[in-house]
gemmi code that builds the backbone of each chain (N, CA, C; Angstrom):
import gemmi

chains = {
    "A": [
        ("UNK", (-4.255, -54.227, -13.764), (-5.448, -54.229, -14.618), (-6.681, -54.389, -13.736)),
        ("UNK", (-7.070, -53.626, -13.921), (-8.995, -53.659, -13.043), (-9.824, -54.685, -13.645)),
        ("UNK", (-9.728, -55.507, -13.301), (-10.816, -56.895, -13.413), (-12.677, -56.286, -13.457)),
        ("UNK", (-12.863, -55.460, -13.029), (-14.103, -54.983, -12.660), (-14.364, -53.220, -12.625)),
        ("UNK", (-14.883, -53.207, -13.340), (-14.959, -51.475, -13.559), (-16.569, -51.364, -13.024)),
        ("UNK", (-16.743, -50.488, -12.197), (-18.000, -49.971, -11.583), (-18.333, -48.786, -11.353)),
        ("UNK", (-19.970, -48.284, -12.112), (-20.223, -46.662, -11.947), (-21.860, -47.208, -11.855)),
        ("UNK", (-22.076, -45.749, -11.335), (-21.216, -44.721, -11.179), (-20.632, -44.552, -9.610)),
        ("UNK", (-19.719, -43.613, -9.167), (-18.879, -43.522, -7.929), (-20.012, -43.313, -7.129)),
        ("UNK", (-20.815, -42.132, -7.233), (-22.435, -42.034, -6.356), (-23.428, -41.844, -6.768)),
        ("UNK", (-24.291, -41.863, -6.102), (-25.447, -42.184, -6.792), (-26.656, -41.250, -5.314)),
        ("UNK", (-27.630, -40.367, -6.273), (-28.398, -39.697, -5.538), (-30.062, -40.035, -5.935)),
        ("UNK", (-30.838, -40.737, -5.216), (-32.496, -40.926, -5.953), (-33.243, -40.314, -4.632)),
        ("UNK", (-34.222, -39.981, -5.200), (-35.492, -39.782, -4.096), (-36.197, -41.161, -3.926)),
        ("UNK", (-36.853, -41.255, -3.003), (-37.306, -42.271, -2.364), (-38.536, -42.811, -3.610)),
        ("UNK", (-38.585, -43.837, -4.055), (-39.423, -44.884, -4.780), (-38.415, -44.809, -6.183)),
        ("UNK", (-37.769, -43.916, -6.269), (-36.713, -44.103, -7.664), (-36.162, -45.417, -7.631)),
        ("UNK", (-35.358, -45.237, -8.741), (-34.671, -47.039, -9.284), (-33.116, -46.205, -9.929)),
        ("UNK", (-32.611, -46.691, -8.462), (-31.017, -46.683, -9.216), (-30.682, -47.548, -9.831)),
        ("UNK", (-29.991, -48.068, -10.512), (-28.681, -48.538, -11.457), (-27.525, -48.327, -10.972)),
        ("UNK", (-27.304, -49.314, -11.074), (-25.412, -49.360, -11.026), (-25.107, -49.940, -12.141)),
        ("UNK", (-23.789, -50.016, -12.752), (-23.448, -50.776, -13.657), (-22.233, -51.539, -13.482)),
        ("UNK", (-21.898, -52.424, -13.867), (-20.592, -52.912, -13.425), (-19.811, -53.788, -14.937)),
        ("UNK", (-19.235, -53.910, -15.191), (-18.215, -54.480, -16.653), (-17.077, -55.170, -15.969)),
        ("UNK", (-16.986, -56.465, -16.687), (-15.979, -57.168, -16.192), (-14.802, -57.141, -17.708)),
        ("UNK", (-13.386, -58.259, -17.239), (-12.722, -58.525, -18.432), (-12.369, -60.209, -18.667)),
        ("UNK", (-12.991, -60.451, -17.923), (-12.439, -61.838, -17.794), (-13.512, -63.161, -18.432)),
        ("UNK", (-13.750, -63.022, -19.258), (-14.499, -64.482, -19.728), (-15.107, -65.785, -18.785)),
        ("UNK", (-14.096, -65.710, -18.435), (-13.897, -67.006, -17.413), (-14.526, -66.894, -15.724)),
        ("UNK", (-15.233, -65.962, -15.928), (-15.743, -65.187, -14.465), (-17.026, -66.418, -14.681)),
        ("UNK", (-17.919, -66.847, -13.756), (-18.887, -67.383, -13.721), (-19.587, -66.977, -12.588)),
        ("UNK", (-19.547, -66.088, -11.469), (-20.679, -65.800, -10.933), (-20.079, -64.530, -10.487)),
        ("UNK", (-21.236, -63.730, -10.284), (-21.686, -62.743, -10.269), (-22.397, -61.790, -8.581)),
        ("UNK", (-21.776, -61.425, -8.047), (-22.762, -61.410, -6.617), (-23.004, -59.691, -6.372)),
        ("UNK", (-23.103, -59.613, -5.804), (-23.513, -57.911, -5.145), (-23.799, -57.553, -4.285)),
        ("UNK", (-22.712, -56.834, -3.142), (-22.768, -57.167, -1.695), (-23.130, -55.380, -1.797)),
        ("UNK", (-23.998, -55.335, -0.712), (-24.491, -54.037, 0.596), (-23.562, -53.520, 1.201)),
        ("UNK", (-22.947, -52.367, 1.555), (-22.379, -52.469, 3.181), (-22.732, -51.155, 3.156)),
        ("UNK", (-22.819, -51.380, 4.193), (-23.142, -50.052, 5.343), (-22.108, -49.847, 6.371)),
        ("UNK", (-21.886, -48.371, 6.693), (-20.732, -47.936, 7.494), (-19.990, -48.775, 8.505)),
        ("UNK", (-19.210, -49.064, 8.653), (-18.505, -49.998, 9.885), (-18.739, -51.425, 9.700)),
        ("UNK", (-19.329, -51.683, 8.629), (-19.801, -53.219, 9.013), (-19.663, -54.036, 7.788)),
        ("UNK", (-18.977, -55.111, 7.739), (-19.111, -55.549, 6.303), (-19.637, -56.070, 5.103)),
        ("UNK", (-19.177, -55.862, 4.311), (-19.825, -56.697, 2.971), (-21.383, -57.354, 3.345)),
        ("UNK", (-22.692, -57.104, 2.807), (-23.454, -58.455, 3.040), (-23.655, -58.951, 1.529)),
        ("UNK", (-24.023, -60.117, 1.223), (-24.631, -60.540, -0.118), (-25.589, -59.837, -0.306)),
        ("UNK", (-26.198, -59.522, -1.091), (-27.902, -59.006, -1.890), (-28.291, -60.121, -2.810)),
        ("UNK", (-27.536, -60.247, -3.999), (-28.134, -60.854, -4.540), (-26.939, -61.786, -6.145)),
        ("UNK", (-27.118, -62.648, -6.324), (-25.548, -63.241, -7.079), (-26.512, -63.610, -8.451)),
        ("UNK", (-25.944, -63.819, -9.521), (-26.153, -64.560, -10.766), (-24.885, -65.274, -11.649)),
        ("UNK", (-24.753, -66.343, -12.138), (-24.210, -66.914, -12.974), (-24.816, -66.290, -14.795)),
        ("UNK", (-23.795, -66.850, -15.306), (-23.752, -65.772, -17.159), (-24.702, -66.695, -18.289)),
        ("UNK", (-25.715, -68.269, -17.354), (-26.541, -68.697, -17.697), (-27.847, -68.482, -17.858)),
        ("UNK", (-28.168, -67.000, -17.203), (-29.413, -66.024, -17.606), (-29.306, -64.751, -17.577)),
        ("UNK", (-30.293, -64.158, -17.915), (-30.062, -62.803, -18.430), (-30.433, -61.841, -17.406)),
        ("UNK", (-31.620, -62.380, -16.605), (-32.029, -61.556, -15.273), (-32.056, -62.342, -14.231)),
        ("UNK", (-32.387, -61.788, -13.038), (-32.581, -62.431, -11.597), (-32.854, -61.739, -11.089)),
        ("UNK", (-33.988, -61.622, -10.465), (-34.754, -60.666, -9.225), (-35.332, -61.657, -7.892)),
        ("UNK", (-34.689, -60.889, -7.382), (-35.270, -60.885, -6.016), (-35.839, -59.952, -4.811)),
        ("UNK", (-37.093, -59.641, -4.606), (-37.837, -59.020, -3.961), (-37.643, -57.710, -4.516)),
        ("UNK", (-37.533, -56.638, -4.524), (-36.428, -55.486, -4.789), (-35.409, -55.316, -5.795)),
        ("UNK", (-34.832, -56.249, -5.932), (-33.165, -56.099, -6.292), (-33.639, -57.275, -7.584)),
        ("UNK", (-32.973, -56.038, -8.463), (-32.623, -57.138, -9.869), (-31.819, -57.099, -10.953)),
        ("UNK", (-30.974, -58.195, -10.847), (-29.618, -58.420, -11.601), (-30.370, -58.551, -12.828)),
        ("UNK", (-29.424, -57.395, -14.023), (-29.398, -57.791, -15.228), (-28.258, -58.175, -15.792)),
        ("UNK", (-27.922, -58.985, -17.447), (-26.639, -59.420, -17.097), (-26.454, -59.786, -18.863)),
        ("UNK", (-25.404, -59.302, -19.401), (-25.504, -59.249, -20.584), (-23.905, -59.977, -20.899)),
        ("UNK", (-23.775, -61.213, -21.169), (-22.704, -61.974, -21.294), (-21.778, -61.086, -22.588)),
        ("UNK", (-22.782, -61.236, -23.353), (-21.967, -60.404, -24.902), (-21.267, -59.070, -24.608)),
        ("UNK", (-21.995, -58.232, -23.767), (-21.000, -57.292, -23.333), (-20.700, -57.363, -22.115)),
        ("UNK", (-20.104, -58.320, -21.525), (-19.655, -58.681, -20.591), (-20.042, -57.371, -19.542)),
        ("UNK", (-21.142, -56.696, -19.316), (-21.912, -56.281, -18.010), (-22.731, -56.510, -17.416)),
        ("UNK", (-22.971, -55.946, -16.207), (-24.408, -56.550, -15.220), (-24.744, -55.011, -14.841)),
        ("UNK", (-25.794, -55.497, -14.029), (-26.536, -54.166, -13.182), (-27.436, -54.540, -12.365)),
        ("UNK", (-27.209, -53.299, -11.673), (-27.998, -53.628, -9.864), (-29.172, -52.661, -10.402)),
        ("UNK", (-30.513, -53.109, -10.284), (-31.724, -52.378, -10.030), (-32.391, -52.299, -8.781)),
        ("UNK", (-32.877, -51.530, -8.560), (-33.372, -51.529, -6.623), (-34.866, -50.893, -7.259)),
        ("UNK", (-35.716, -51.120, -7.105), (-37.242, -50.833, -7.518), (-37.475, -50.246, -5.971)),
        ("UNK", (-38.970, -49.112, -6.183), (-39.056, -48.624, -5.436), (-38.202, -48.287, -3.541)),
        ("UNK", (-36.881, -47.635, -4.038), (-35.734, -47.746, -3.192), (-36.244, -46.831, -2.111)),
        ("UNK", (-36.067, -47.344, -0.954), (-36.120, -46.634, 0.729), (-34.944, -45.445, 0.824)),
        ("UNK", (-35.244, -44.950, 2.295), (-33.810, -44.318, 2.958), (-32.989, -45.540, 3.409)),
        ("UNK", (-33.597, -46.517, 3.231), (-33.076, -47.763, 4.439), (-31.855, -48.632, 3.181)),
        ("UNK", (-32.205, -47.786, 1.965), (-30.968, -48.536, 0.372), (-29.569, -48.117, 0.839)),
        ("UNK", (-29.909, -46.902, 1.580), (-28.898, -45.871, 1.424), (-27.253, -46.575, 2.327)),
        ("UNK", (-26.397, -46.925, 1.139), (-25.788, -48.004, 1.545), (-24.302, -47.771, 0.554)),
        ("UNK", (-23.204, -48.648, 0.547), (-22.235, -48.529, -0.668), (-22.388, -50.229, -1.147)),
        ("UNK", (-22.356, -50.078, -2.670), (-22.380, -51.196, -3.439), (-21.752, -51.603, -3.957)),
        ("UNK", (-21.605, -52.804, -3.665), (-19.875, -53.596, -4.775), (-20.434, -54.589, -5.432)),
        ("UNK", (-20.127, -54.299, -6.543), (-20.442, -55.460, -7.621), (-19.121, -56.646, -7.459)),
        ("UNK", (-19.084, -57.658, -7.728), (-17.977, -58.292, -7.701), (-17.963, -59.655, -8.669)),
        ("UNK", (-16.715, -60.301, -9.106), (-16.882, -61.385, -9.950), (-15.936, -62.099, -9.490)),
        ("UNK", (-16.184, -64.235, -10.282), (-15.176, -64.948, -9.714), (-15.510, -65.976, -10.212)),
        ("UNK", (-14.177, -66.689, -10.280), (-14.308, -68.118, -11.123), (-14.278, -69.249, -10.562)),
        ("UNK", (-14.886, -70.172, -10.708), (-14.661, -70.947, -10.069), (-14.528, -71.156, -8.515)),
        ("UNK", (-15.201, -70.506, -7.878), (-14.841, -70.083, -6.072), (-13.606, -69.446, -5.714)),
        ("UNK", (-13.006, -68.900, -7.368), (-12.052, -68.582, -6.431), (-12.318, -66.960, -5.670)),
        ("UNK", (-11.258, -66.294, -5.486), (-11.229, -64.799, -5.232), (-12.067, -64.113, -6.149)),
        ("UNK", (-12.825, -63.206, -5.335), (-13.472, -62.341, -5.750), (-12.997, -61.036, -6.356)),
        ("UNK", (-13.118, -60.205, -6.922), (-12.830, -59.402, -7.904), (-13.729, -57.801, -7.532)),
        ("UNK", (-14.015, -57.222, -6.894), (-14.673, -56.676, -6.126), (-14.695, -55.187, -7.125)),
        ("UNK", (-15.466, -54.634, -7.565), (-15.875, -53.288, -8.176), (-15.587, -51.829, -7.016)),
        ("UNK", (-15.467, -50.875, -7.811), (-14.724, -49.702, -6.346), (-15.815, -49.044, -5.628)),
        ("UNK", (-17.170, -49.431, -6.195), (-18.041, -49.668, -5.153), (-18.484, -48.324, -5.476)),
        ("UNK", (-20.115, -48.004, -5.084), (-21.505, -47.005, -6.019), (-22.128, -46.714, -4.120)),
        ("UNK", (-21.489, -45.321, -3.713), (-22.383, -44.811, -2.906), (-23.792, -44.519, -3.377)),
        ("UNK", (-24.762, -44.828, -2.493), (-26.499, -44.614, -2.817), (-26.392, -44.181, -1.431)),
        ("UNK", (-27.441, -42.581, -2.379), (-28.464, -41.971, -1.374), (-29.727, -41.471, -1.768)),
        ("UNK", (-30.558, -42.538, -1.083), (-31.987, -42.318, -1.015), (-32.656, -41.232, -0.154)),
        ("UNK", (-33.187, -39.819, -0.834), (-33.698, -39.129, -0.171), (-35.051, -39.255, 0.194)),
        ("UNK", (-35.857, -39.266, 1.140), (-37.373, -39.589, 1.583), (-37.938, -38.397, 1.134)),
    ],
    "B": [
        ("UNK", (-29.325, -67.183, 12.237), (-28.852, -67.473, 10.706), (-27.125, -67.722, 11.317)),
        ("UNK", (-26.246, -68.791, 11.086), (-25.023, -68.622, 11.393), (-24.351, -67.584, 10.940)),
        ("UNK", (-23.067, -67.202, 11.477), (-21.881, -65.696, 10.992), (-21.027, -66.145, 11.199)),
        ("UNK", (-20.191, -65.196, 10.292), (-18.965, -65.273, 10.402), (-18.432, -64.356, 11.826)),
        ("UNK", (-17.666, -64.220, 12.722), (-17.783, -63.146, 13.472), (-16.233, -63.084, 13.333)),
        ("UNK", (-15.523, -61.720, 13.844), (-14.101, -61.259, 13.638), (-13.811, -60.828, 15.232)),
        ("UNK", (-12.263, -60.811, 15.701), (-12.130, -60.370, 17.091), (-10.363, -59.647, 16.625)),
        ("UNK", (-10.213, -58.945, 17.130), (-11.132, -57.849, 18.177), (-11.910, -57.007, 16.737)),
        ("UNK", (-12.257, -56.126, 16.740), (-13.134, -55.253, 16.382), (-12.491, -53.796, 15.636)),
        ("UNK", (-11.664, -53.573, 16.889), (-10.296, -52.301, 16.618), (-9.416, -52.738, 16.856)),
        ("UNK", (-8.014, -52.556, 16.734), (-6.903, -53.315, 17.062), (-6.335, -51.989, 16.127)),
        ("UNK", (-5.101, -51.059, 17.540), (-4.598, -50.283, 17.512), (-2.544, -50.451, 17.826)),
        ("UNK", (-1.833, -50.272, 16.825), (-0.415, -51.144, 16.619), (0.318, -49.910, 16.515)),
        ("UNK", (1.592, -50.486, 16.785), (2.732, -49.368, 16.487), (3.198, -50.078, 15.151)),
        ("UNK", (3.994, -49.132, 14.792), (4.505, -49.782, 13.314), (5.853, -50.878, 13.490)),
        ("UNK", (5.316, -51.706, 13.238), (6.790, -52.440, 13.265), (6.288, -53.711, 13.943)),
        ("UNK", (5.330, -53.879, 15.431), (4.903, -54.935, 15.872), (3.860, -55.779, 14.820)),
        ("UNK", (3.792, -57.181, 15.196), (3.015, -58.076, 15.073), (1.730, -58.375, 15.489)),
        ("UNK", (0.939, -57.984, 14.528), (-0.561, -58.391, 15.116), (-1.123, -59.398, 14.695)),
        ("UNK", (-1.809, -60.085, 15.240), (-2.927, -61.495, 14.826), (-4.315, -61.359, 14.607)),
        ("UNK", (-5.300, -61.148, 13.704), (-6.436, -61.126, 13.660), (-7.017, -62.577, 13.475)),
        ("UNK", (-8.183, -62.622, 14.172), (-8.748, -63.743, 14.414), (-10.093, -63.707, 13.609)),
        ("UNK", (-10.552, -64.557, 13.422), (-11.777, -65.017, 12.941), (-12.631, -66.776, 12.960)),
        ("UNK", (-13.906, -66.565, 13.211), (-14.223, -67.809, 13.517), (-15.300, -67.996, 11.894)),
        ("UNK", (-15.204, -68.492, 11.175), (-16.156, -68.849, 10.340), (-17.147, -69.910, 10.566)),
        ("UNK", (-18.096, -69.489, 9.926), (-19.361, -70.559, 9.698), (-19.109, -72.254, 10.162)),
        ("UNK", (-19.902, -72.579, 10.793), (-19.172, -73.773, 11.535), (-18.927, -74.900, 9.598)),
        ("UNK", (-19.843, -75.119, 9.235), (-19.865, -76.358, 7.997), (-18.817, -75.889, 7.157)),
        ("UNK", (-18.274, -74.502, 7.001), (-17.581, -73.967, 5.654), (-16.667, -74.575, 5.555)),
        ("UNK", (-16.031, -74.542, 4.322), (-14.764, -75.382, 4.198), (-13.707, -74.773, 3.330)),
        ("UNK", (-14.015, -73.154, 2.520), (-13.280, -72.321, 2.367), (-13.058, -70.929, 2.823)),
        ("UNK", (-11.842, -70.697, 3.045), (-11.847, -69.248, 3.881), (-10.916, -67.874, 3.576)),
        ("UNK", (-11.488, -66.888, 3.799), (-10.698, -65.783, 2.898), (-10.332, -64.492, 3.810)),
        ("UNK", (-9.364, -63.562, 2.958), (-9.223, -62.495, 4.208), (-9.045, -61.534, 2.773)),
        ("UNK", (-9.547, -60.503, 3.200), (-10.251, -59.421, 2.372), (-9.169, -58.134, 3.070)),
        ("UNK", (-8.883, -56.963, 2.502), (-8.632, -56.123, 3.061), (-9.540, -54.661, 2.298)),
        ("UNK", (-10.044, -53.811, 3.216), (-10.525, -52.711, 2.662), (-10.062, -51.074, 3.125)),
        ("UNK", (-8.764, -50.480, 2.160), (-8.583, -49.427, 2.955), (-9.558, -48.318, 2.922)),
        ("UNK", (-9.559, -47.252, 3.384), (-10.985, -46.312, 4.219), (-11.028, -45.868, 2.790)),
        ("UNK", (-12.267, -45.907, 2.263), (-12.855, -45.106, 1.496), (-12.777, -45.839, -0.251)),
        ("UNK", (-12.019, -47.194, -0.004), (-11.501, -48.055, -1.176), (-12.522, -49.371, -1.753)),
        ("UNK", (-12.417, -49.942, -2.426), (-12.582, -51.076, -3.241), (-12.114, -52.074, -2.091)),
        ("UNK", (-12.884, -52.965, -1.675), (-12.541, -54.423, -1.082), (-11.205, -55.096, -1.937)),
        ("UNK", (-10.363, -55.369, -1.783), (-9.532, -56.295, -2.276), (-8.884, -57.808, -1.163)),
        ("UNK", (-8.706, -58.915, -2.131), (-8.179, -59.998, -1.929), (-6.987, -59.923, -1.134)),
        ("UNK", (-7.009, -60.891, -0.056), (-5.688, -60.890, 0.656), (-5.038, -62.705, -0.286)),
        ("UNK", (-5.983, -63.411, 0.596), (-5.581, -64.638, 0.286), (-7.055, -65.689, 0.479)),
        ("UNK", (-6.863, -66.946, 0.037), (-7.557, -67.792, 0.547), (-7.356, -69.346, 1.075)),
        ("UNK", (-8.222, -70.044, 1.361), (-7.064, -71.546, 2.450), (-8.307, -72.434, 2.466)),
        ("UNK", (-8.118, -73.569, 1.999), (-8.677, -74.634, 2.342), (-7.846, -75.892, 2.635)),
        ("UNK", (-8.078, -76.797, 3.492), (-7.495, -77.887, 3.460), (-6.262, -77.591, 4.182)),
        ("UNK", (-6.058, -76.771, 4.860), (-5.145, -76.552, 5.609), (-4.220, -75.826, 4.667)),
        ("UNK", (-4.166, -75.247, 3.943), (-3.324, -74.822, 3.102), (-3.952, -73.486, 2.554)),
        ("UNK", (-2.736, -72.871, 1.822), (-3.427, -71.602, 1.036), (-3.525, -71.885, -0.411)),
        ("UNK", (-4.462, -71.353, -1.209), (-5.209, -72.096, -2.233), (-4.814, -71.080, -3.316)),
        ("UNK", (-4.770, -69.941, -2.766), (-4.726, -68.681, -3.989), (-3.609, -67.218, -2.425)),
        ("UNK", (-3.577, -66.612, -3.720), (-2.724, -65.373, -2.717), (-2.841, -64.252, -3.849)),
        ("UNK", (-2.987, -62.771, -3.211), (-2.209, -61.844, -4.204), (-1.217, -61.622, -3.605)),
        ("UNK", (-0.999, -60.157, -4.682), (0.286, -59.688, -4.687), (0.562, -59.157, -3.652)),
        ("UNK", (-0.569, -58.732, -2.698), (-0.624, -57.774, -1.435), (-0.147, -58.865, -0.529)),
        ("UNK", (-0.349, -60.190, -0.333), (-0.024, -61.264, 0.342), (1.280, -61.289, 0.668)),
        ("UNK", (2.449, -60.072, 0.851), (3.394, -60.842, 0.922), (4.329, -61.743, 1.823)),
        ("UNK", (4.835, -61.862, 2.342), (5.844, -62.564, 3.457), (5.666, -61.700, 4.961)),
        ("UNK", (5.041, -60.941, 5.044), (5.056, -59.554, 5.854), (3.136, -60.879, 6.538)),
        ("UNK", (2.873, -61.279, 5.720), (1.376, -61.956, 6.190), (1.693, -63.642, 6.393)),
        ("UNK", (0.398, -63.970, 6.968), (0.570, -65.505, 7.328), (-0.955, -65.860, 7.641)),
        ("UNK", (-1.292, -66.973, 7.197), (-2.467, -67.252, 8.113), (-2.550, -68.787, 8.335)),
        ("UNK", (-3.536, -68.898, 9.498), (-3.411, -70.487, 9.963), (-4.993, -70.602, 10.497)),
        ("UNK", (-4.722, -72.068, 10.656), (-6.536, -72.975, 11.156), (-5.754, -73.046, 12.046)),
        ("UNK", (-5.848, -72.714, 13.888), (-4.667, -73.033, 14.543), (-5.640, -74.451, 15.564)),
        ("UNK", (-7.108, -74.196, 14.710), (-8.061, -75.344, 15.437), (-8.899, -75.606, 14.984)),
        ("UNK", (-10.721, -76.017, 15.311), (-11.250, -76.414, 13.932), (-12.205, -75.592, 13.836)),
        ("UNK", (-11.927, -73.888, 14.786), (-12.983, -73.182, 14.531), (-12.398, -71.942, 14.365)),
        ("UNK", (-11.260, -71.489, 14.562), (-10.502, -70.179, 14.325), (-9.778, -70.066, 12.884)),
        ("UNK", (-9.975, -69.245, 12.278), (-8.990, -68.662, 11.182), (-8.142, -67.399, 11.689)),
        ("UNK", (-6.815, -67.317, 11.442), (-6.517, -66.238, 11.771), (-5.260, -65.589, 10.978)),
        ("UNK", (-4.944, -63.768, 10.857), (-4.269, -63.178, 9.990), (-3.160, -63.089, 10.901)),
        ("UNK", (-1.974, -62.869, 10.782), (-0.608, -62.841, 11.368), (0.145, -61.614, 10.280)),
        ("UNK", (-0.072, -60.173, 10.437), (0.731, -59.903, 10.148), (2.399, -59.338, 10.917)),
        ("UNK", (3.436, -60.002, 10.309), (4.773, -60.008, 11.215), (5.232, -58.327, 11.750)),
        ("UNK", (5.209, -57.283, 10.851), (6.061, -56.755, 11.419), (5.012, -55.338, 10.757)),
        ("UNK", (4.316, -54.917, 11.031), (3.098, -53.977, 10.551), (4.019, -52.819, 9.945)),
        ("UNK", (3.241, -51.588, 8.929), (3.341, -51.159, 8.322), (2.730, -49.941, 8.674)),
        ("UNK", (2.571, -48.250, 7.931), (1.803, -47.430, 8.072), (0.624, -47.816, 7.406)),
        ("UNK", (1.208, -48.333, 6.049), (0.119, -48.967, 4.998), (-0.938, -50.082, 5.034)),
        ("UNK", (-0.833, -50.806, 6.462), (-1.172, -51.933, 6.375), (-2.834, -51.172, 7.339)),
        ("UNK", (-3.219, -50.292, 7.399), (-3.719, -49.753, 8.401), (-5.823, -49.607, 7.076)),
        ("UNK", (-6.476, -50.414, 7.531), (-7.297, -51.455, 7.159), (-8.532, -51.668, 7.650)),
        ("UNK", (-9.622, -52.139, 7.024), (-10.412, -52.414, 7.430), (-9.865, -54.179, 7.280)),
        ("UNK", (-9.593, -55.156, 7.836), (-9.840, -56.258, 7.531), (-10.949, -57.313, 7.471)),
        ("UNK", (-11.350, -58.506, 6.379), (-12.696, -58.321, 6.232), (-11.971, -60.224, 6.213)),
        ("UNK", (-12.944, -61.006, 6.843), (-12.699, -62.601, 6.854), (-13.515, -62.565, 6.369)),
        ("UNK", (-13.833, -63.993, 5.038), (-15.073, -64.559, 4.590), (-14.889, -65.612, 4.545)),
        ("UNK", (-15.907, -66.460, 4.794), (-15.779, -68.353, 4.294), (-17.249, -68.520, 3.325)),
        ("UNK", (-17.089, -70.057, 2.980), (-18.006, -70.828, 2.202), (-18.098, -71.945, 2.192)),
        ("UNK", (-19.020, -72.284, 1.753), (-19.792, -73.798, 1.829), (-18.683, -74.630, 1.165)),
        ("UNK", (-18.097, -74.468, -0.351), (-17.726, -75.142, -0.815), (-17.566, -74.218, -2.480)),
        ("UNK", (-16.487, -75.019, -3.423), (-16.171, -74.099, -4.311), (-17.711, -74.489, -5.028)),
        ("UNK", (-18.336, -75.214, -5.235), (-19.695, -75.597, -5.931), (-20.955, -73.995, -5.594)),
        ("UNK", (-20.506, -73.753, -4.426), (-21.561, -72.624, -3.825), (-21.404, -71.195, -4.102)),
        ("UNK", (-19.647, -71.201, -4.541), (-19.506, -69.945, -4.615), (-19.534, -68.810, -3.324)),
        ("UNK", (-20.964, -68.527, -2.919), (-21.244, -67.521, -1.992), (-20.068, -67.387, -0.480)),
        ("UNK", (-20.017, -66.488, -0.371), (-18.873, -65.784, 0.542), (-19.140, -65.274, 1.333)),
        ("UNK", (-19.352, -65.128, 2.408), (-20.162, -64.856, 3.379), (-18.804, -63.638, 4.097)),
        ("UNK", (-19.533, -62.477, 4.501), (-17.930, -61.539, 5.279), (-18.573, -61.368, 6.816)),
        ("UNK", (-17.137, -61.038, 7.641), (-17.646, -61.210, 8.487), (-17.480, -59.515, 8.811)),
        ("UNK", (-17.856, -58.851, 10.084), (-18.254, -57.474, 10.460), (-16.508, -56.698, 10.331)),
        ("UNK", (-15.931, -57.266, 10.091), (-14.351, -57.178, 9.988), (-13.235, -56.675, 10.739)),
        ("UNK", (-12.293, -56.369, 11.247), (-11.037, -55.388, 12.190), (-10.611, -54.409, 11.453)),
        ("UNK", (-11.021, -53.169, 12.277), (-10.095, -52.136, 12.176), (-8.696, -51.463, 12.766)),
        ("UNK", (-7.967, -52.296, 11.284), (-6.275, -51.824, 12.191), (-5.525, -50.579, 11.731)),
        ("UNK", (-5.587, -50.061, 13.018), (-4.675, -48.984, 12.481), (-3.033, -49.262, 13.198)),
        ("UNK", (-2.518, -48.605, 12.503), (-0.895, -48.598, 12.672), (-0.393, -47.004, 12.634)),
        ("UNK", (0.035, -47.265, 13.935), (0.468, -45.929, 14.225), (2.029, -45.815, 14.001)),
    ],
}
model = gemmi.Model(1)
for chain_id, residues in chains.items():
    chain = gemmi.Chain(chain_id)
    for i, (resn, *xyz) in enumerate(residues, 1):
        res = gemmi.Residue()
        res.name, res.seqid = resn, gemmi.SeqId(i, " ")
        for name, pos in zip(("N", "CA", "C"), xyz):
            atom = gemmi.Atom()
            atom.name, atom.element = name, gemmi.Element(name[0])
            atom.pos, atom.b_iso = gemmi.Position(*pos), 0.0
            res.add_atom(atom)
        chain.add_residue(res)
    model.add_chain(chain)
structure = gemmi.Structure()
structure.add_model(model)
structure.setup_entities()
């Protein structure tokens, strides 16, 4: 069973666009929320995490929306670079435990 | 900013030998994880270990894996007797504590099995 369903597979914007990702979990019991970067060869970084105690979270760029009732979130990237151009994993987890990792949203930002 | 860092980098096996991947986590962390990502896939869970012990495992975890604190700054993967399948990006992460959540990965090993 896929704990974490994530779209779309890729994703194409011109430069200052606002992708979306979306991500849907199944698990109730998930309490945080994170969303790691990676770029070719190198792993996972954090971007940006939320718990199911608010509805948004932004930071600089990047902003988690997060809708408990239908158990989804989403990655917004506001005015996105060539420098976005990256693969994205949404991921979930309870309690510290294991992460739950989404199959991950190629972005390409064209300049 | 502290890292997690991973050694070696590539790590190239015949099928059947034993390899060890190493990792040093964040000096304060006090939980630690091993991730596997095959080329072109979804990150998935190997296992995780605190307290000298393993805390959680999947199904991919099986007897074929091992891991140990063999000191108070190395984590490391032991798999016994390698696979075609086992052929990986491997990805270490640690954390502050289960209160913090955040998971920090480190640049990870690429094993292939020949």
């Amino acid at each position: 069973q896929q704990q974490v369903k994530q779209s779309p597979q890729s994703l194409i914007v011109q430069k200052g666009g606002i992708p979306i990702i979306n991500c849907a979990y199944e698990n109730t019991a998930f309490d945080y929320f994170p969303w790691y970067q990676q770029f070719p060869g190198k792993g996972p970084a954090l971007l940006i995490a939320i718990r199911p105690d608010v509805s948004e979270k932004k930071e600089g760029r990047f902003t988690i929306s997060f809708n408990k009732s239908a158990k989804q979130f989403s990655l917004h990237i506001m005015d996105s670079q060539p420098g976005d151009s990256a693969t994205y994993f949404c991921a979930a987890s309870k309690a510290g435990n294991q992460f739950y990792f989404g199959t991950g949203t190629s972005l390409t930002v064209i300049p | 900013e502290p890292e997690v860092t991973q050694t070696p980098s590539h790590q190239v096996t015949q099928m059947g030998q034993e390899v060890i991947l190493r990792c040093v986590p964040i000096s304060n962390h006090l939980y630690f994880y091993w991730y596997r990502q095959i080329l072109g896939q979804k990150v998935e869970f190997l296992v995780s270990f605190y307290n000298n012990e393993i805390s959680e495992k999947s199904e991919i975890f099986d007897d074929q894996f091992s891991v140990e604190r063999p000191d108070g700054s190395n984590f490391t993967l032991k798999i016994r007797s390698t696979k075609l399948e086992d052929s990986a990006m491997y990805f270490c992460a640690s954390s502050e504590g289960r209160a913090s959540d955040t998971q920090y990965f480190g640049p990870g090993t690429r094993l292939t099995v020949l």
